[in-house]
N, CA, C and O atoms as CSV, one atom per row, in Angstrom:
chain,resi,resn,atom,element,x,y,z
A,1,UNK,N,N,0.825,-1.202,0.000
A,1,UNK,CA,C,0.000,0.000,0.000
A,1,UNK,C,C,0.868,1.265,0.000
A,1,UNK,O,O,0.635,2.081,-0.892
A,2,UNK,N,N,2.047,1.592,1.076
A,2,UNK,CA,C,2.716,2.222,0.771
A,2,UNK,C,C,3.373,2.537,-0.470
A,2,UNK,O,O,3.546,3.690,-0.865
A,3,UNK,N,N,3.729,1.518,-1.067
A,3,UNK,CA,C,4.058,1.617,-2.404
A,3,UNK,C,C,3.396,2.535,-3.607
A,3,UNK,O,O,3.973,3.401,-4.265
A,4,UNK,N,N,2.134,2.138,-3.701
A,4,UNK,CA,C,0.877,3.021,-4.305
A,4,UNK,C,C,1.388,4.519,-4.151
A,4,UNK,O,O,1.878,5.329,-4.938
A,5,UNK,N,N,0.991,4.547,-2.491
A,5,UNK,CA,C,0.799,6.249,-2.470
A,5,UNK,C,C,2.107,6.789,-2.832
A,5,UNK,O,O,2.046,7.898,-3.364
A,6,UNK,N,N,3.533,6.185,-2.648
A,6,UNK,CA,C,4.911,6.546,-2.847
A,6,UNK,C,C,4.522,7.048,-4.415
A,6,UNK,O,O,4.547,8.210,-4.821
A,7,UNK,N,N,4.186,5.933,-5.115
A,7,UNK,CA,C,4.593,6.235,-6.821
A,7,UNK,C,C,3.336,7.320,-7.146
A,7,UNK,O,O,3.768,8.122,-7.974
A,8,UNK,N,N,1.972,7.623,-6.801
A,8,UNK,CA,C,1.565,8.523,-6.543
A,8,UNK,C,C,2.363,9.965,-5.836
A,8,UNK,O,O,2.699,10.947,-6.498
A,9,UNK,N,N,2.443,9.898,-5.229
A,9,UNK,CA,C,2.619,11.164,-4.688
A,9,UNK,C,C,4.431,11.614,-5.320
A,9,UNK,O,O,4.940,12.711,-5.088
A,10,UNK,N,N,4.980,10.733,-5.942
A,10,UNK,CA,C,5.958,11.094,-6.814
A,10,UNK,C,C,6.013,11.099,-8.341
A,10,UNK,O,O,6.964,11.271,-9.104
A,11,UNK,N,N,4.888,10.893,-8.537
A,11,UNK,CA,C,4.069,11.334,-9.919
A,11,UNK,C,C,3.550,12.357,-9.576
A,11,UNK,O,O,4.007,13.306,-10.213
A,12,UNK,N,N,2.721,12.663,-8.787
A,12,UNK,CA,C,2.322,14.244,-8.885
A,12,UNK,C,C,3.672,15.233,-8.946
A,12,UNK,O,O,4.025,16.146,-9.693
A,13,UNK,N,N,4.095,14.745,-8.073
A,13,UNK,CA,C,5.272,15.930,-7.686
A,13,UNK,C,C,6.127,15.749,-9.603
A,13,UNK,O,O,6.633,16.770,-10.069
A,14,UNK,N,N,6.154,14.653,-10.309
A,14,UNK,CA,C,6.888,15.128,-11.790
A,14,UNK,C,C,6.074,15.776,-12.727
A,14,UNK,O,O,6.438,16.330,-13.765
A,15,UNK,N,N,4.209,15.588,-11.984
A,15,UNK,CA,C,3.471,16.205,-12.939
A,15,UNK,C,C,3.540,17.417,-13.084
A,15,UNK,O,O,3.602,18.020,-14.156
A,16,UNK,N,N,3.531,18.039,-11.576
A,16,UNK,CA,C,3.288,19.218,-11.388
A,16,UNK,C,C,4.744,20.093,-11.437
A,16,UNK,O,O,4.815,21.228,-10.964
A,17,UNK,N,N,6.056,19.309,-12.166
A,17,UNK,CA,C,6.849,19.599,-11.893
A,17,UNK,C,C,7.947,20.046,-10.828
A,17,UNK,O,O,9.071,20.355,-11.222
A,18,UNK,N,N,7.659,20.074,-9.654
A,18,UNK,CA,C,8.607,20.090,-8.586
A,18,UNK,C,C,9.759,19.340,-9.010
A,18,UNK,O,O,9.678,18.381,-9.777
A,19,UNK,N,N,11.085,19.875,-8.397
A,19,UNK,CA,C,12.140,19.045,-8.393
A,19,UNK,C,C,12.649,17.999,-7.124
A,19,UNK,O,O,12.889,18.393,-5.983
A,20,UNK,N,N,12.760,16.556,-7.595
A,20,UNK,CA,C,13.163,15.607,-6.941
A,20,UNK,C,C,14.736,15.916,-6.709
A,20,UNK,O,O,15.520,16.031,-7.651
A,21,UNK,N,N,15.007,16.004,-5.717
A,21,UNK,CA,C,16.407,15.618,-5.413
A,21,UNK,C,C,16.531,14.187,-4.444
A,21,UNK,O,O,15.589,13.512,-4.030
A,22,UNK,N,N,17.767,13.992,-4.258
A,22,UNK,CA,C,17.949,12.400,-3.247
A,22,UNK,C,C,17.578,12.768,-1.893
A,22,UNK,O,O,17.240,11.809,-1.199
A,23,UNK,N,N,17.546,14.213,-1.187
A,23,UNK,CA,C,17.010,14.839,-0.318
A,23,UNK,C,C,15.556,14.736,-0.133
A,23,UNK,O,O,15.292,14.321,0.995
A,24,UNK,N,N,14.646,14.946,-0.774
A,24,UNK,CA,C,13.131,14.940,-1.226
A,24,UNK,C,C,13.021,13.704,-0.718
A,24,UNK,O,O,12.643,13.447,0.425
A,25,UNK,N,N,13.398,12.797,-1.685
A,25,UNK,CA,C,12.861,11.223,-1.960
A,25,UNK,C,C,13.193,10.469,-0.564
A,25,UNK,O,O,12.490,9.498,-0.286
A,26,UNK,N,N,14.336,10.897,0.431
A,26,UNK,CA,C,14.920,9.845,1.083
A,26,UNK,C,C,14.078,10.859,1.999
A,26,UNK,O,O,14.930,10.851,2.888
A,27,UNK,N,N,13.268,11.576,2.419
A,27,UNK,CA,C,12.600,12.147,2.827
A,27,UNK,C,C,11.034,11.526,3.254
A,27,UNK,O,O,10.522,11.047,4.266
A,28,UNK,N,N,10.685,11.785,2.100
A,28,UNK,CA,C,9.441,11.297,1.536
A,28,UNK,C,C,9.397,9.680,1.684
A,28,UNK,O,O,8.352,9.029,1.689
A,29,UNK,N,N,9.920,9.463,1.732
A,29,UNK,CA,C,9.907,7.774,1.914
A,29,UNK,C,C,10.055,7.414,3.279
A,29,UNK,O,O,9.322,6.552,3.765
A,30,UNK,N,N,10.960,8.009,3.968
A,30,UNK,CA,C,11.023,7.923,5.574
A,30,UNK,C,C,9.842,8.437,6.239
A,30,UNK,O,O,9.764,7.783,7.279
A,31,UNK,N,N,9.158,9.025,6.205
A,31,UNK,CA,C,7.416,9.243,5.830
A,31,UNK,C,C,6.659,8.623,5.787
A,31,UNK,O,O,5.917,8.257,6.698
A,32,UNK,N,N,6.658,8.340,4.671
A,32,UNK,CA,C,5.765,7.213,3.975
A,32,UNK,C,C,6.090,5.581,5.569
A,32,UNK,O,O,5.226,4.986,6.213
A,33,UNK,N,N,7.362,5.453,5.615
A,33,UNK,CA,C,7.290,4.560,6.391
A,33,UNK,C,C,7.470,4.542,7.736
A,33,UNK,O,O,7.678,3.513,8.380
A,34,UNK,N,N,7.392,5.766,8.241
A,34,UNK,CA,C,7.005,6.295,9.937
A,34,UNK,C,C,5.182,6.054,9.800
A,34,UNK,O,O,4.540,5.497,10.691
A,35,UNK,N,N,4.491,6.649,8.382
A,35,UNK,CA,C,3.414,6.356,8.568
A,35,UNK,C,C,2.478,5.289,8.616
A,35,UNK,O,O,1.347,5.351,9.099
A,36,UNK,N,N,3.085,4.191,8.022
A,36,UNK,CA,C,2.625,3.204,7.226
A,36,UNK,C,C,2.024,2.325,8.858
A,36,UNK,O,O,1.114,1.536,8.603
A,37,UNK,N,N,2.281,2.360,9.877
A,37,UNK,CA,C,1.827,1.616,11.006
A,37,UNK,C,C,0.458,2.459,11.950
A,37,UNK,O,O,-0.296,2.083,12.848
A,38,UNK,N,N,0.579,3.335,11.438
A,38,UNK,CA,C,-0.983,4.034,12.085
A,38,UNK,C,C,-1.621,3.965,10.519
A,38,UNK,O,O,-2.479,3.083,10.466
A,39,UNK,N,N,-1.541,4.252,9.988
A,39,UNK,CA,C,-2.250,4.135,8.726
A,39,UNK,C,C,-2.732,2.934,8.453
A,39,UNK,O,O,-3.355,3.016,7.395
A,40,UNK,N,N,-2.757,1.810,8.899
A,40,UNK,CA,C,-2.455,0.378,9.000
A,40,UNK,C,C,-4.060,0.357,9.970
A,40,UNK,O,O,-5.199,0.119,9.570
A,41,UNK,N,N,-3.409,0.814,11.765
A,41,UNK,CA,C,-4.076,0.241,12.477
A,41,UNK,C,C,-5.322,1.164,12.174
A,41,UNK,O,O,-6.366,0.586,12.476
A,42,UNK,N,N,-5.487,2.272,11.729
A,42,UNK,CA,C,-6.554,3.626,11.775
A,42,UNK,C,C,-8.048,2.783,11.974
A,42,UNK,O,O,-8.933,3.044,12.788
A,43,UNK,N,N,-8.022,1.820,11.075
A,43,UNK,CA,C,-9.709,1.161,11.109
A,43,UNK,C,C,-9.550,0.246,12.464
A,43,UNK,O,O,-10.408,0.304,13.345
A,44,UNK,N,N,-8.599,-0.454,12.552
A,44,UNK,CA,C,-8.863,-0.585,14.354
A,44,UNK,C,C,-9.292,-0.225,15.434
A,44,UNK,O,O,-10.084,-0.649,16.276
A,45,UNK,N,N,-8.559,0.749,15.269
A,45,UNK,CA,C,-8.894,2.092,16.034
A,45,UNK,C,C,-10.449,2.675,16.201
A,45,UNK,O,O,-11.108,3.007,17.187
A,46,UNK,N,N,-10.638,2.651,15.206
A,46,UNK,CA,C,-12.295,3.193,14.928
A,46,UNK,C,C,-13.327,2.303,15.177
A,46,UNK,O,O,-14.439,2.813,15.321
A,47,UNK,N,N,-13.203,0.697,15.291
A,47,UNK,CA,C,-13.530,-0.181,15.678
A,47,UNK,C,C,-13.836,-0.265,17.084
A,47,UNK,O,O,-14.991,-0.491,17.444
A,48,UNK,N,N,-12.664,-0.060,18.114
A,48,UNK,CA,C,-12.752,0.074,18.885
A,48,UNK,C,C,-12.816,1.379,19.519
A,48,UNK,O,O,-11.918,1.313,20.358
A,49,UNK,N,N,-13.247,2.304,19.592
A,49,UNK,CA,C,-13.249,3.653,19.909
A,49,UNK,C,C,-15.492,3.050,19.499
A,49,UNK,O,O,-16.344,2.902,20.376
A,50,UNK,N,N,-15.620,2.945,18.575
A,50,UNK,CA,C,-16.961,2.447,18.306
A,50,UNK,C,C,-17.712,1.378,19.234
A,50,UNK,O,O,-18.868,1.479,19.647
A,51,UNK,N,N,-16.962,0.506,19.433
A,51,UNK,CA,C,-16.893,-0.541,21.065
A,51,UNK,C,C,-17.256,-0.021,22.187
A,51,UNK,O,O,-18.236,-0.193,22.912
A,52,UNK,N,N,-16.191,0.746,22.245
A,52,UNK,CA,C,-16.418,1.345,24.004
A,52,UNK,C,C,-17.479,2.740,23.694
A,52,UNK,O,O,-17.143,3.308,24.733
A,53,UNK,N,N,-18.027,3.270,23.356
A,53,UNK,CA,C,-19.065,3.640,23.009
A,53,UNK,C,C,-20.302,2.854,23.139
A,53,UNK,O,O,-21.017,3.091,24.112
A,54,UNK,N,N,-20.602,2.080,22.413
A,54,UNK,CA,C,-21.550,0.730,22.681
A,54,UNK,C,C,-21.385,0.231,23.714
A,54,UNK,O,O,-22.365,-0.446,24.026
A,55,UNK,N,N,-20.546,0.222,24.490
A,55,UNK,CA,C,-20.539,-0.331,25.694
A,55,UNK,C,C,-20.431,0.747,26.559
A,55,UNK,O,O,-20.868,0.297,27.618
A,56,UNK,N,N,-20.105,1.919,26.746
A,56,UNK,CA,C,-20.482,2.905,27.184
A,56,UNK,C,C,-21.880,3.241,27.539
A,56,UNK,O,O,-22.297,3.395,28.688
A,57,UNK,N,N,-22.641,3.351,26.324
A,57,UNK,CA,C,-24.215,3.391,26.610
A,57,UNK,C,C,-24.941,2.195,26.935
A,57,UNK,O,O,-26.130,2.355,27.211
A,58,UNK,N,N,-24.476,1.033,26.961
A,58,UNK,CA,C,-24.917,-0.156,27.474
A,58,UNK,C,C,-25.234,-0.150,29.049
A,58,UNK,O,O,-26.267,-0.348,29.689
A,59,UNK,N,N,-23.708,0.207,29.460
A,59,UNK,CA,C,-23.431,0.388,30.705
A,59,UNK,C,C,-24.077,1.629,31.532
A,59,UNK,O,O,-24.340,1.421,32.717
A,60,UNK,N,N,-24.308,2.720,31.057
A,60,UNK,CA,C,-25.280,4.010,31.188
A,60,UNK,C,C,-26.763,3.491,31.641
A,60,UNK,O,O,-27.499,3.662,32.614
A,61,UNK,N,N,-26.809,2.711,30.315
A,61,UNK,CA,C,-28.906,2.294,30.928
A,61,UNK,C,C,-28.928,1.305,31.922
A,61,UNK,O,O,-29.876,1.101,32.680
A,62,UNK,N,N,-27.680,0.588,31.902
A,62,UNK,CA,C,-27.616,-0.513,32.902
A,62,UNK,C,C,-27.666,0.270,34.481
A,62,UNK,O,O,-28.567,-0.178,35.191
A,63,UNK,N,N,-26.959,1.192,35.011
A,63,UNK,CA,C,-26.699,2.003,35.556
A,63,UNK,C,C,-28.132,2.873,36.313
A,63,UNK,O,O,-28.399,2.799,37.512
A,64,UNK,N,N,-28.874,3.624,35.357
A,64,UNK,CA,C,-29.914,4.248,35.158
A,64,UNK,C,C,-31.244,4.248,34.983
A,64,UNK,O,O,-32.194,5.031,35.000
A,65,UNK,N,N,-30.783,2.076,34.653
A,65,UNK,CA,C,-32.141,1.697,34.802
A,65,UNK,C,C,-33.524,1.967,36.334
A,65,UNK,O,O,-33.328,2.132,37.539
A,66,UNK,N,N,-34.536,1.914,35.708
A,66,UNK,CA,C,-35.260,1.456,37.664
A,66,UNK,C,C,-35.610,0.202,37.406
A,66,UNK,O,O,-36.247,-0.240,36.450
A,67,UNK,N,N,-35.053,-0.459,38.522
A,67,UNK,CA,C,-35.225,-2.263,38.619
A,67,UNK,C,C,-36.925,-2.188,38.804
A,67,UNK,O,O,-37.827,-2.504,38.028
A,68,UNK,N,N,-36.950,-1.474,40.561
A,68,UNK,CA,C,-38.102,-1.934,40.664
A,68,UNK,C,C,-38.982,-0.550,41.070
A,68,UNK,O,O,-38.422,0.465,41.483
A,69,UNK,N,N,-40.672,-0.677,40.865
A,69,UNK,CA,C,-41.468,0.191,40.962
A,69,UNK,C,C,-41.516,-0.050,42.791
A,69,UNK,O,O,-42.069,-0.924,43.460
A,70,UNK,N,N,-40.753,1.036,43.157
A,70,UNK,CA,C,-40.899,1.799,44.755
A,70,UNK,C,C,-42.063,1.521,45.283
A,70,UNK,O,O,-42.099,0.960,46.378
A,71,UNK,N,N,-43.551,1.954,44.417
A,71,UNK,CA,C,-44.579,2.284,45.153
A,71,UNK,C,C,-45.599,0.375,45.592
A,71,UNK,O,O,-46.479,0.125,46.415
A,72,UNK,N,N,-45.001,-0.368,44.744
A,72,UNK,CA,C,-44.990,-2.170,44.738
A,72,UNK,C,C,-44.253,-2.600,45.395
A,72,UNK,O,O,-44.628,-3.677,45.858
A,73,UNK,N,N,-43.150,-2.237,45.760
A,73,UNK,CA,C,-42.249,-2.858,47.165
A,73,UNK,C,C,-41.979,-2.767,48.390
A,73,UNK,O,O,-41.372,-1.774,48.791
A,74,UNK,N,N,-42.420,-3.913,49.376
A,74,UNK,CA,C,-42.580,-3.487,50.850
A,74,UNK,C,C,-40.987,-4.220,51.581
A,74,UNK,O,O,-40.481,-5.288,51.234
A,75,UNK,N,N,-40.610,-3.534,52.351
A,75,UNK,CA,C,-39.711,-4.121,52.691
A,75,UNK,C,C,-39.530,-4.560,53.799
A,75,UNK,O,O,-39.885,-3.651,54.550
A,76,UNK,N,N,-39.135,-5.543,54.495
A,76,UNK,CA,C,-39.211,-5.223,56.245
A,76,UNK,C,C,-37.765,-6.064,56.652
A,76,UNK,O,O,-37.323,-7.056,56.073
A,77,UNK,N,N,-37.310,-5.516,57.559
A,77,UNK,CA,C,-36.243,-6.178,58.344
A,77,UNK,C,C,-36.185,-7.392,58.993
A,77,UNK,O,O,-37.015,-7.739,59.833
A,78,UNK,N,N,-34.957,-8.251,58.538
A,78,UNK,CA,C,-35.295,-9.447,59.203
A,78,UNK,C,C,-36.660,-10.296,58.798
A,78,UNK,O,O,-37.776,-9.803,58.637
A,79,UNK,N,N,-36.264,-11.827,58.663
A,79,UNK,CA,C,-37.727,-12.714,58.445
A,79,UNK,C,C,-37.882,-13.634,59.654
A,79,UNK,O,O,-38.810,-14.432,59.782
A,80,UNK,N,N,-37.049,-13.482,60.388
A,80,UNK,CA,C,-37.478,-14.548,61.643
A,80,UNK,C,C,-37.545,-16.413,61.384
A,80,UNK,O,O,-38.146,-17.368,61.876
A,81,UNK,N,N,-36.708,-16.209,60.496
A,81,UNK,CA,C,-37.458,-18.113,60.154
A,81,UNK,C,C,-38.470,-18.215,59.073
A,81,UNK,O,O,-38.556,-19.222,58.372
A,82,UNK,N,N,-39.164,-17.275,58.948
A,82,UNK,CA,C,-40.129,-17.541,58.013
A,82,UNK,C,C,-39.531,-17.337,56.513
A,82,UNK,O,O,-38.456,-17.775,56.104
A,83,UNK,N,N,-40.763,-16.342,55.583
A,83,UNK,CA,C,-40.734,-16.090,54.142
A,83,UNK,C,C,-39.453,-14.991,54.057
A,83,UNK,O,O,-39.407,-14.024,54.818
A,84,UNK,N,N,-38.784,-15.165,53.398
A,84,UNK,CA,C,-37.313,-14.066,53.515
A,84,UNK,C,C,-37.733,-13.192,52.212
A,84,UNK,O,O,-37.490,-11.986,52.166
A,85,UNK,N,N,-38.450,-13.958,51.047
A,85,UNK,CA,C,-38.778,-12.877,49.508
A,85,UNK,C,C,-39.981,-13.789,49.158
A,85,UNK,O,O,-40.031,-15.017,49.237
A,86,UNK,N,N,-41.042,-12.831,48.709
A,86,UNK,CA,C,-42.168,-13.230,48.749
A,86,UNK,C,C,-42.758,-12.257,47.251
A,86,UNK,O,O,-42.635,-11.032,47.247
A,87,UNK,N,N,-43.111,-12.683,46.576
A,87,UNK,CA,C,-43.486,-12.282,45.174
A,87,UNK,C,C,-45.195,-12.751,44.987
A,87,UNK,O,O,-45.690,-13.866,45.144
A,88,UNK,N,N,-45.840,-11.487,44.605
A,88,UNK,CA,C,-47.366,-11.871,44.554
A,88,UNK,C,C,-47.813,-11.073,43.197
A,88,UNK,O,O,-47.687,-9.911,42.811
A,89,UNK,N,N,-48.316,-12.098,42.738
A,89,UNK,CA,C,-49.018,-11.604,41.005
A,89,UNK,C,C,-47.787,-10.787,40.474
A,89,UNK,O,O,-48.208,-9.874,39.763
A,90,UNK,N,N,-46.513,-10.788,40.556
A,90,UNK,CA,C,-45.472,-10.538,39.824
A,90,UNK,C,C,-45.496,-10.528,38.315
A,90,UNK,O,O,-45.634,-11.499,37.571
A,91,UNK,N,N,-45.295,-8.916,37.907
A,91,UNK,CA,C,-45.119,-8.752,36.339
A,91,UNK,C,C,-43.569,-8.258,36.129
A,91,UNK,O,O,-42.967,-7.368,36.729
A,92,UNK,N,N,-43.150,-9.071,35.146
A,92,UNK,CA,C,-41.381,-8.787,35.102
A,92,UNK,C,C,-41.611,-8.343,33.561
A,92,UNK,O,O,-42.493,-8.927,32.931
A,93,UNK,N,N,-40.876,-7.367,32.957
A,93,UNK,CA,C,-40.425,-7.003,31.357
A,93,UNK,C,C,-38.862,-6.732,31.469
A,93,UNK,O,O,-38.210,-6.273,32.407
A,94,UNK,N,N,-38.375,-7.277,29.882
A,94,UNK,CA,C,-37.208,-6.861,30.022
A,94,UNK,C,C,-37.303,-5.453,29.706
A,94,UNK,O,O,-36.497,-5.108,30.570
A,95,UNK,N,N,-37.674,-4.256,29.110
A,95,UNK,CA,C,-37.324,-3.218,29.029
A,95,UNK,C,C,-37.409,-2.309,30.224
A,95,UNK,O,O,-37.086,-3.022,31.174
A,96,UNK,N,N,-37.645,-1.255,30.607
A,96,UNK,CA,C,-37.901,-0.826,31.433
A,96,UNK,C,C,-39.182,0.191,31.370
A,96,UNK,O,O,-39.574,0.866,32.322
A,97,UNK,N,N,-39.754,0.168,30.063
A,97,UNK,CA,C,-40.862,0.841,29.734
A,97,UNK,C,C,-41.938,-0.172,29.824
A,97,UNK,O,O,-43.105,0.162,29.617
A,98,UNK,N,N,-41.581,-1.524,30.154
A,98,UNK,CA,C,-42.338,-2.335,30.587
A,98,UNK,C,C,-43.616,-2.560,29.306
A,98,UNK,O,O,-44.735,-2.945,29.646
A,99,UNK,N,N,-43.380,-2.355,28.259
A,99,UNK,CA,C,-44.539,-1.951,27.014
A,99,UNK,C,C,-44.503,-4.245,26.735
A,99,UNK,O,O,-45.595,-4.768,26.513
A,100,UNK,N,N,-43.717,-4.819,26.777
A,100,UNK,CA,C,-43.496,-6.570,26.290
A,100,UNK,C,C,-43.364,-7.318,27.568
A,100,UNK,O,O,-42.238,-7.714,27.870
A,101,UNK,N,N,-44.746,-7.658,28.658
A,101,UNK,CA,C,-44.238,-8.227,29.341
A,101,UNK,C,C,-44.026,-9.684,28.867
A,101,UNK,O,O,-44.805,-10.282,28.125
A,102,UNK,N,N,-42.731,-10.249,29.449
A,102,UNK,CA,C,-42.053,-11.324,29.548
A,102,UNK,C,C,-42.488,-12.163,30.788
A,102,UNK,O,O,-42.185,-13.285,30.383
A,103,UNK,N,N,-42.881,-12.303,31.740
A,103,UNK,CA,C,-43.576,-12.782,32.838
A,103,UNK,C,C,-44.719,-12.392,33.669
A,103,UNK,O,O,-44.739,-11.356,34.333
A,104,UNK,N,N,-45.583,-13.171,33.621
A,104,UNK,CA,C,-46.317,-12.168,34.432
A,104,UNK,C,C,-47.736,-13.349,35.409
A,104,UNK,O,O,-48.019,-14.498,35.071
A,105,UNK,N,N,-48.293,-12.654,36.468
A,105,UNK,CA,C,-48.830,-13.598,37.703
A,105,UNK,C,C,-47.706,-14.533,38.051
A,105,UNK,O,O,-47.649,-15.763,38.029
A,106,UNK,N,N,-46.703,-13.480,38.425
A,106,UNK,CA,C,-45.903,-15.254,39.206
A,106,UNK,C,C,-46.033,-14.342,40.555
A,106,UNK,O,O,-46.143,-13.152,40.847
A,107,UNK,N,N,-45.927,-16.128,41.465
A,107,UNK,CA,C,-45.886,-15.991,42.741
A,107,UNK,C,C,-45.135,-16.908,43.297
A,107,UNK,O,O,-45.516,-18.059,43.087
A,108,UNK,N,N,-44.012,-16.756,44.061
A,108,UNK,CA,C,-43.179,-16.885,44.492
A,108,UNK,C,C,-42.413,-17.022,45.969
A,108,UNK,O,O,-42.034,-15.856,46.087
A,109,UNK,N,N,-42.077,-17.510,46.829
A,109,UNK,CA,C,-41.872,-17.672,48.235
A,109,UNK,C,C,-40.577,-18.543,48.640
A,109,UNK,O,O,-40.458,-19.764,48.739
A,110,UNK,N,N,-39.444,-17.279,48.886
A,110,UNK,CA,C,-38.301,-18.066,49.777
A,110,UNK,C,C,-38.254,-17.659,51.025
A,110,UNK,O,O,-37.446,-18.159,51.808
C-alpha cells in the first residue's frame, strides 16, 4: 500500500513539476514509512473507539435503569425463620418501559 501512495505522490510531484532531489525522496519515503503503522491500524482504532461507546451506553442504561417500581415494594427487616422474599401476582419485562411483558402472575416464596 505504501508503495501506491509513494509512486503517486511522486508522480504528482513530476506532474506538477517540482524538483526531486535524493534529499526529497529519502525524505518522503522515511514518511511514507514512519506512517505506514498508524495508517495500517486507523480502522482498528475506529472499531474500537466504536466498542467502548456501545458499551459505554450499554453500561449508562444498565446504571440508570429502575429495577423496581418503589410504590410495589414493601420491605421489612429481618424474616425470623419464616418467608425471607415473597413475590405476589409478579409482572417482570425486560425493558424498562415495561410496554413486552415477559412474565407475568408469578408468585413466588423463599
Amino acid at each position: 500500500m505504501s508503495h501506491v501512495i509513494s509512486k503517486f505522490m511522486f508522480g504528482a510531484a513530476i506532474f506538477f513539476k517540482n524538483p526531486l532531489d535524493a534529499a526529497t525522496v529519502f525524505t518522503a519515503i522515511t514518511v511514507f514509512r514512519i506512517l505506514q503503522d498508524p495508517i495500517r491500524t486507523f480502522p482498528q482504532s475506529l472499531m474500537t473507539i466504536s466498542q467502548a461507546m456501545v458499551l459505554l451506553g450499554r453500561l449508562d442504561g444498565y446504571m440508570t435503569s429502575r429495577e423496581l417500581d418503589s410504590d410495589v415494594v414493601e420491605r421489612q427487616q429481618g424474616c425470623n425463620g419464616s418467608i425471607a422474599v415473597e413475590v405476589k401476582d409478579g409482572i417482570f419485562s425486560w425493558e424498562d418501559d415495561g410496554e413486552k411483558i415477559v412474565l407475568k402472575d408469578i408468585n413466588l416464596q423463599v
